[in-house]
Wavefront OBJ file of the C-alpha trace (Angstrom):
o trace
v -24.472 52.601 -69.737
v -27.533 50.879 -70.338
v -28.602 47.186 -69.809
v -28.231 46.000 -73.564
v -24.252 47.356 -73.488
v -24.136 45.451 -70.464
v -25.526 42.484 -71.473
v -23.222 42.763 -74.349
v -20.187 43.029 -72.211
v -21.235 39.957 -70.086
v -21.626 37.928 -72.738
v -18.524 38.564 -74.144
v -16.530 37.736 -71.310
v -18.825 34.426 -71.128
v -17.408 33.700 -74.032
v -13.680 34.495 -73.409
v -13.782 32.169 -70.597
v -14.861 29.317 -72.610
v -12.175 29.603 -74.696
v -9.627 30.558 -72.032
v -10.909 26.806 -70.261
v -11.650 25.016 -73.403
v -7.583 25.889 -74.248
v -6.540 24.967 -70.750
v -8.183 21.753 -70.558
v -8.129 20.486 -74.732
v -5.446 17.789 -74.641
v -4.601 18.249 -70.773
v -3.715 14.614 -70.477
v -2.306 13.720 -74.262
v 0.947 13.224 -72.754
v 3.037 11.088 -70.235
v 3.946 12.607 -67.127
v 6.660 11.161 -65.486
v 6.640 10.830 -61.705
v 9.842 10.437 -60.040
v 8.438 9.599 -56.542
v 6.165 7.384 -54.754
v 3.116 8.089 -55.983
v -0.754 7.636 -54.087
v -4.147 7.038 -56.615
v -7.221 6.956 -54.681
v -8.836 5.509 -57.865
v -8.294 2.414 -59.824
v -5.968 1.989 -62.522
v -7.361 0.140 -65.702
v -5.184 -1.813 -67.752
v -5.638 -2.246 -71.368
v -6.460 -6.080 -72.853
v -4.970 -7.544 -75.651
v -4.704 -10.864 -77.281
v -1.325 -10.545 -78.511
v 1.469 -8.310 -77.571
v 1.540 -5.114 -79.341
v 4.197 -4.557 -81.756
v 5.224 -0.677 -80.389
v 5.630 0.370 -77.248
v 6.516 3.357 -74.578
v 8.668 1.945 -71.892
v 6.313 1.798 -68.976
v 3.550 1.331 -70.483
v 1.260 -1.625 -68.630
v -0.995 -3.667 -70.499
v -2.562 -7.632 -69.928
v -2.090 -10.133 -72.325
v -4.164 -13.701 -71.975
v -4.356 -12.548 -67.864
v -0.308 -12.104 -67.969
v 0.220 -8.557 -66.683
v 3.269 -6.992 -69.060
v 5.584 -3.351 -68.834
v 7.127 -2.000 -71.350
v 10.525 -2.419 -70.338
v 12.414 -0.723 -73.560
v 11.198 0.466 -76.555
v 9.258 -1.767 -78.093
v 9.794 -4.845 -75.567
v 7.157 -6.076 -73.067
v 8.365 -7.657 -70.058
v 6.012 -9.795 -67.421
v 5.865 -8.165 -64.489
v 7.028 -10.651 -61.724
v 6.420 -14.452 -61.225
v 2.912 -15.085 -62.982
v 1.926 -18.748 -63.352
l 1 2 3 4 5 6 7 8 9 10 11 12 13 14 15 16 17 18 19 20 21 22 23 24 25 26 27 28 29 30 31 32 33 34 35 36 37 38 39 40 41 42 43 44 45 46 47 48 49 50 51 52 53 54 55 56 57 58 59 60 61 62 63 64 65 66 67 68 69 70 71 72 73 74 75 76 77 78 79 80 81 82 83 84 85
C-alpha cells in the first residue's frame, strides 16, 4: 500500500469520528433528566431572572422573580420556594 492510500484511509476515519462525536454530543442536554435521588453538583447552579412570572412552565423548573426564588410546582404554576420576606 503506499502512503497516499494511507493517508486516504486516515483521513477518512478522521472524518467518521467527527461525525460519530458530533452525533453523540448534538443535543446531549436538550432534555430534562430526572433524578430520583440525592443528588451532589460540584458547580454552581444559575437561575434564570425574570421580571414577571412566565406564563408556561415545566414543573420543577427554578427561576427568580424581583429576588423571590420560584418552582414550578404544576404545569404552568410557580410556587415560592419557602418563607422569603
Amino acid at each position: 500500500m503506499n502512503p497516499q492510500d494511507l493517508q486516504m484511509q486516515i483521513d477518512k476515519l478522521n472524518h467518521e469520528l467527527l461525525d460519530i462525536k458530533s452525533t453523540v454530543y448534538a443535543n446531549n442536554f436538550s432534555s430534562s433528566q430526572d433524578f430520583n435521588k440525592y443528588s451532589r453538583f460540584n458547580t454552581r447552579l444559575k437561575v434564570p431572572k425574570y421580571s414577571v412570572d412566565p406564563s408556561t412552565c415545566e414543573v420543577g423548573e427554578i427561576i427568580e422573580v424581583s429576588g423571590k426564588l420560584k418552582v414550578c410546582s404544576a404545569a404552568n404554576t410557580w410556587t415560592i420556594v419557602g418563607t422569603q420576606t
